[in-house]
C-alpha positions in Angstrom: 2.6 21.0 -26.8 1.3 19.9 -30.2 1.6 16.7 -30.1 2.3 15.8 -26.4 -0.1 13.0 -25.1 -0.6 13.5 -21.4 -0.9 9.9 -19.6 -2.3 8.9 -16.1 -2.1 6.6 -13.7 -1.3 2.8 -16.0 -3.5 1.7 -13.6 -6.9 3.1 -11.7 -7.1 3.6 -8.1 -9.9 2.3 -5.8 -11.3 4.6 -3.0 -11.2 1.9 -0.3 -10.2 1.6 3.5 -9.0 -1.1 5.0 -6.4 -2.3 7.1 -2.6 -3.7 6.5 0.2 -4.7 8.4 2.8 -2.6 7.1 6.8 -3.8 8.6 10.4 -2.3 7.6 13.1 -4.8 6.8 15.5 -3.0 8.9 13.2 -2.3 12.2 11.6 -5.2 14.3 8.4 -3.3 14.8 4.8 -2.9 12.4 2.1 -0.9 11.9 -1.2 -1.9 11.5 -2.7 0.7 8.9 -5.8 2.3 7.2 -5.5 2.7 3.2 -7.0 5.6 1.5 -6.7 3.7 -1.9 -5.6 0.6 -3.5 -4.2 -0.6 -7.1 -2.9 -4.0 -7.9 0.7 -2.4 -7.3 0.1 0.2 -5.3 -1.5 2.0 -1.8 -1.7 5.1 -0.1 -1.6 4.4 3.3 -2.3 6.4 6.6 0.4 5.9 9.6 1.6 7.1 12.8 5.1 7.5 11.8 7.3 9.3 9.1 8.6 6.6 6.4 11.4 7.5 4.4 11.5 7.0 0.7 12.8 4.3 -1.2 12.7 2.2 2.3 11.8 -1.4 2.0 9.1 -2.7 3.4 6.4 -6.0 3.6 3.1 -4.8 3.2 0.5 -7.7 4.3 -3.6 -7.6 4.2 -5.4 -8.0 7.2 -8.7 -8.7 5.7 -7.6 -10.9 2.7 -4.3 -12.9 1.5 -2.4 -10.3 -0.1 1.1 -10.2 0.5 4.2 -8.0 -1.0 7.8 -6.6 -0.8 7.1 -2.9 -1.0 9.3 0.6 -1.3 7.9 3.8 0.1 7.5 6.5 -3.2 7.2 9.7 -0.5 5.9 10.2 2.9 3.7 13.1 3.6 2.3 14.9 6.2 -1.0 14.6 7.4 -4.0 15.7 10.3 -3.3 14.9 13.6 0.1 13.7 13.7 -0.1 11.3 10.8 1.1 10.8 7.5 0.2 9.7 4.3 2.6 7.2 2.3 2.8 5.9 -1.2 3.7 2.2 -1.8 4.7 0.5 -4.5 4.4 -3.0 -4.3 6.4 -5.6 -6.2 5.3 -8.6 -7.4 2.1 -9.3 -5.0 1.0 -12.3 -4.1 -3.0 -12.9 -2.7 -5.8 -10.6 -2.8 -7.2 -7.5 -0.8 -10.0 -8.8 0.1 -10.5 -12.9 -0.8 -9.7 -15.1 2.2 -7.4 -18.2 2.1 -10.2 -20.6 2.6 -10.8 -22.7 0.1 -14.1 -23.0 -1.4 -16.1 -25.7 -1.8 -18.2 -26.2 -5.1 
């Protein structure tokens, strides 16, 4: 493997929980959900039901303005009837965590 450079992640992960509203374009129902971690493209995210990969879906902060058009990369098993899925988000719009007030100087 001379040679070979091994890369990561392009971009670094952030150990945080908190929650988003996670909604399938082809089913009227959401889920409000905890995250295990964020990226500025990205989430895991911990939910009730099985998601199946490469199914679109809007992913929207509750704490925050962030909005996106998301796919599901895999759904995976987890404790207590849960299960953990990746999300890849396209093109967000908003923030995690910054509010849409506007602030005053």
């Amino acid at each position: 493997m001379a040679g070979t450079q091994l890369t990561g992640r392009k971009e670094q992960r952030i150990p945080l929980k908190m929650f988003v509203k996670l909604s399938s374009a082809g089913n009227a129902s959401s889920e409000i959900a905890p995250t295990i971690d964020i990226s500025c493209h990205g989430a895991r995210v911990v939910t009730r039901r099985s998601w199946r990969p490469d199914e679109q879906i809007s992913v929207r902060s509750i704490r925050g303005n962030l909005y996106s058009r998301a796919r599901v990369v895999h759904c995976q098993p987890h404790k207590d009837n849960a299960y953990v899925i990746g999300i890849q988000m396209y093109y967000p719009t908003g923030d995690w965590t910054t509010n849409d007030v506007a602030k005053t100087a």
